[in-house]
C-alpha positions as CSV (number, residue, x, y, z in Angstrom):
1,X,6.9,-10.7,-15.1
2,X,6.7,-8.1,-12.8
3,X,6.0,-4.4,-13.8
4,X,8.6,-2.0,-14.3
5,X,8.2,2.2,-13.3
6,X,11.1,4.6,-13.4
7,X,11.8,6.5,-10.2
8,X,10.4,10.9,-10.4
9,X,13.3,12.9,-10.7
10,X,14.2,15.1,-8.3
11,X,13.3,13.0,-5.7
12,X,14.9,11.9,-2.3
13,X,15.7,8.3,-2.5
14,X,16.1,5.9,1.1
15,X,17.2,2.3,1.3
16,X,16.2,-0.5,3.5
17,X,17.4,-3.5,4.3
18,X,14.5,-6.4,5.8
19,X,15.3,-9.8,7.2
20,X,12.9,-10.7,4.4
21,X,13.3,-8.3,1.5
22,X,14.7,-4.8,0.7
23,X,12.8,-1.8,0.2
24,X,14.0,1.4,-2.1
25,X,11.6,4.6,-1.9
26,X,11.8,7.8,-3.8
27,X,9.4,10.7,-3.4
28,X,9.3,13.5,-5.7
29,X,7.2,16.1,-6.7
30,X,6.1,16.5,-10.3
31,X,3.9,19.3,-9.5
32,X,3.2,21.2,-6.3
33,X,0.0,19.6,-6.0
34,X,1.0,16.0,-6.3
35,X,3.5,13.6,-4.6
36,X,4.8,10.9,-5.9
37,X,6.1,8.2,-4.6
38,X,8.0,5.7,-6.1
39,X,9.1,1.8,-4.0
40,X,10.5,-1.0,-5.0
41,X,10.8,-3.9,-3.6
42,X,13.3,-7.2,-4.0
43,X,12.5,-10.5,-2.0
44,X,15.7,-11.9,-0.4
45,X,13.8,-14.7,1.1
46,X,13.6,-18.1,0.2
47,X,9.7,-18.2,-0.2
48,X,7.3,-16.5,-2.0
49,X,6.3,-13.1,-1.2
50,X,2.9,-11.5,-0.7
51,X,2.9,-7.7,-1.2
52,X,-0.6,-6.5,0.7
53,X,-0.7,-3.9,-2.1
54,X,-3.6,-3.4,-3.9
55,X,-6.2,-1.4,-2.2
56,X,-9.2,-1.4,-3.3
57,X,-12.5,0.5,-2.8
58,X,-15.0,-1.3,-4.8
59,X,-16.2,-5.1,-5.4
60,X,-18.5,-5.6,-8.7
61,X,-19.7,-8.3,-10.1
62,X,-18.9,-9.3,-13.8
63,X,-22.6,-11.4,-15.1
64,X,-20.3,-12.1,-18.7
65,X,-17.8,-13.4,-17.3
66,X,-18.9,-14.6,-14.0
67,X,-16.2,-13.4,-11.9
68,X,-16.3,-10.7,-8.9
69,X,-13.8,-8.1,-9.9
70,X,-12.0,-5.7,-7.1
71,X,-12.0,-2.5,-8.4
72,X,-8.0,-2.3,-7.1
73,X,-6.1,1.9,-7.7
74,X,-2.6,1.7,-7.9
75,X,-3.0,5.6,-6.8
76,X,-5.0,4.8,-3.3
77,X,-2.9,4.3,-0.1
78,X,-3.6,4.6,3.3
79,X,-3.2,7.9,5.0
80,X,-2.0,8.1,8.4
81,X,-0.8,10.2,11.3
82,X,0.7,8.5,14.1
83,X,3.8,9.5,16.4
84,X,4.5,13.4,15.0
85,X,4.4,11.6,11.3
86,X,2.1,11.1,8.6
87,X,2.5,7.4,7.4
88,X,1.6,6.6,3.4
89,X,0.7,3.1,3.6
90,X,0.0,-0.1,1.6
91,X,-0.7,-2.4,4.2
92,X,-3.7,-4.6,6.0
93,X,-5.5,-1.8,8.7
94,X,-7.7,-2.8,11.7
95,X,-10.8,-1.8,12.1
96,X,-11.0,1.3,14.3
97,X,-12.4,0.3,18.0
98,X,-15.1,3.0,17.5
99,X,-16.6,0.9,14.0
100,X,-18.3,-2.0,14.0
101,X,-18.4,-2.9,10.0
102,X,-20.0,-6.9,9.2
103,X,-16.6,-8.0,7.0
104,X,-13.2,-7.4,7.1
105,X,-11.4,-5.9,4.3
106,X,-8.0,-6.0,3.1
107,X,-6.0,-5.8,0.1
108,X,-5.4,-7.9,-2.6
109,X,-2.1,-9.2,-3.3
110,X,1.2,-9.0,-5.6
111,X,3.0,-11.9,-5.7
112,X,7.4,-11.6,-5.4
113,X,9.2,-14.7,-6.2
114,X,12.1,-15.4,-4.2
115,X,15.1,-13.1,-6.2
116,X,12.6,-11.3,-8.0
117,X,11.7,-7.3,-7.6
118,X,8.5,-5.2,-7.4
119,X,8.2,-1.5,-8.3
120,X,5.7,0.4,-8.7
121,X,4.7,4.6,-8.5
122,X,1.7,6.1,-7.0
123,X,0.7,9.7,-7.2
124,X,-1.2,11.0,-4.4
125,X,-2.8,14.9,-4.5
126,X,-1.8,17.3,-1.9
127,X,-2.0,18.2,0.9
128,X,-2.8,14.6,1.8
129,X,-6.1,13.5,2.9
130,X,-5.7,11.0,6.4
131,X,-7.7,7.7,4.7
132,X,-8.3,4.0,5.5
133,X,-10.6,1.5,4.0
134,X,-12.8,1.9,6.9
135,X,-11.8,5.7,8.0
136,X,-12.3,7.4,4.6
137,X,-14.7,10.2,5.1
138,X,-13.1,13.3,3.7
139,X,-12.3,16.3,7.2
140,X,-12.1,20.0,6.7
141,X,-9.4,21.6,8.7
142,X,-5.6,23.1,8.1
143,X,-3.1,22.1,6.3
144,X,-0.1,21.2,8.7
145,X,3.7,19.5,7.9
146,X,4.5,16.4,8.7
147,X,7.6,14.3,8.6
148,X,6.9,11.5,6.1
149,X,7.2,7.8,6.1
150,X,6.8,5.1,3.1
151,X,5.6,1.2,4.9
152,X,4.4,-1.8,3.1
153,X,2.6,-5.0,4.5
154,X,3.5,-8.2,3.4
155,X,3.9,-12.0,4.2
156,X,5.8,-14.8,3.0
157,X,3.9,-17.4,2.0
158,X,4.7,-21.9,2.5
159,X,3.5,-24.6,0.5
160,X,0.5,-24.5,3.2
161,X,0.0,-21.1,3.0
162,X,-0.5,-20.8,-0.8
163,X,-3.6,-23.0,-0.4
164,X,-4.9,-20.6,0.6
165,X,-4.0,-18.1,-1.9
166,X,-6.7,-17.6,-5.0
167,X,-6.3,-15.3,-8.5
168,X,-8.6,-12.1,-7.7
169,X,-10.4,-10.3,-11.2
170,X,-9.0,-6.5,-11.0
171,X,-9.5,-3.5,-13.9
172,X,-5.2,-4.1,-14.7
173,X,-5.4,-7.8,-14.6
174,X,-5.1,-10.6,-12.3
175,X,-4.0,-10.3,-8.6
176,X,-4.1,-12.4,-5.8
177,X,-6.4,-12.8,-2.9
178,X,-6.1,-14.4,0.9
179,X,-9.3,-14.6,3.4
180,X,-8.9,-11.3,5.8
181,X,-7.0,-11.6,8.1
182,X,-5.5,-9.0,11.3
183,X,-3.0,-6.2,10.9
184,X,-0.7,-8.2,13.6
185,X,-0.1,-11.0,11.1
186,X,1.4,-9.1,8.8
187,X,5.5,-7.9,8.4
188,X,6.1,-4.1,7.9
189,X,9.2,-2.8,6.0
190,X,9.2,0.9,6.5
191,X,11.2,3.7,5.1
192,X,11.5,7.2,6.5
193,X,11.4,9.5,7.6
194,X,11.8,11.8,4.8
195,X,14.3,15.1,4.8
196,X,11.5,17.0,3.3
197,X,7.9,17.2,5.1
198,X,4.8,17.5,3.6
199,X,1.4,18.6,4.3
200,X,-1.7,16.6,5.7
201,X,-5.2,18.0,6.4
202,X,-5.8,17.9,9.9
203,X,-9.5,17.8,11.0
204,X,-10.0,21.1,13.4
């Protein structure tokens, strides 16, 4: 069954229509030092759909139950700004040209039957820090206004594909998990951007 969130109040609200699925976002602003955003998402396809959701930070073992658990936060995202926008992401990133890292990383999965819907709400502090799994070190500079946008990664997944497809161990309960793989092979929905901007620390 997939979770269910209400939408913040006050909040701006965009549709979008995919070849694959459709995407609602609201943002809102429950205080002036948090945004939240709110997405949900329907799969209009006819396969199986992989949301590339559930970032993560953190592997740990389990020794009781044997299991390696990804220490997934619904709150993380990734924090971008590209093309006079900041993008809030949940999505698979590449690693920058600059880094060389010795694995791959990328999110585990929620899984969106064909006529089923995902939603879910993330609260993120402001002004927003820029962050990726492999960019995250905190940078000290001003606080500017940015247009915002709302994109999630995902991929539909055949008979084939699901082979390939394992349960992952997180803190709220099972997920899925796929070998990494790049950025490219992933679809983007997108919403934004938003009427109202908000502000990102940009590194001086």
């Amino acid at each position: 069954m997939m979770p269910s969130y209400s939408p913040p109040a006050d909040s701006q609200l965009l549709h979008v229509i995919g070849p694959d699925c459709t995407l609602h976002v609201r943002i809102g602003r429950p205080n002036p030092a948090v945004l939240r955003i709110w997405y949900e998402v329907h799969n209009t396809a006819a396969l199986p759909l992989y949301l590339c959701n559930r970032l993560y930070k953190t592997i740990r073992r389990d020794p009781a139950a044997d299991v390696v658990v990804y220490e997934v936060q619904p709150n993380l995202a990734n924090v971008q700004v590209a093309n006079g926008q900041v993008v809030v992401g949940k999505t698979v990133v590449d690693v920058p040209e600059w880094m060389f890292v010795e694995s791959l990383q990328i999110p585990c999965l929620s899984r969106v039957l064909p006529g089923e819907t995902f939603a879910e709400t993330l609260d993120l502090p402001l002004p927003l820090m820029p962050y990726t799994v492999y960019d995250y070190s905190p940078i000290r500079g001003a606080a500017v206004p940015y247009p915002l946008a709302v994109e999630l990664g995902y991929f539909l997944a055949s008979p084939y594909t699901e082979g390939f497809i394992t349960t992952a161990s997180t803190p709220a309960g099972p997920a899925y998990y796929i070998d990494p793989f790049p950025a490219s092979d992933q679809s983007i929905i997108a919403a934004g951007p938003f009427a109202e901007p908000v502000a990102v620390v940009i590194e001086e």
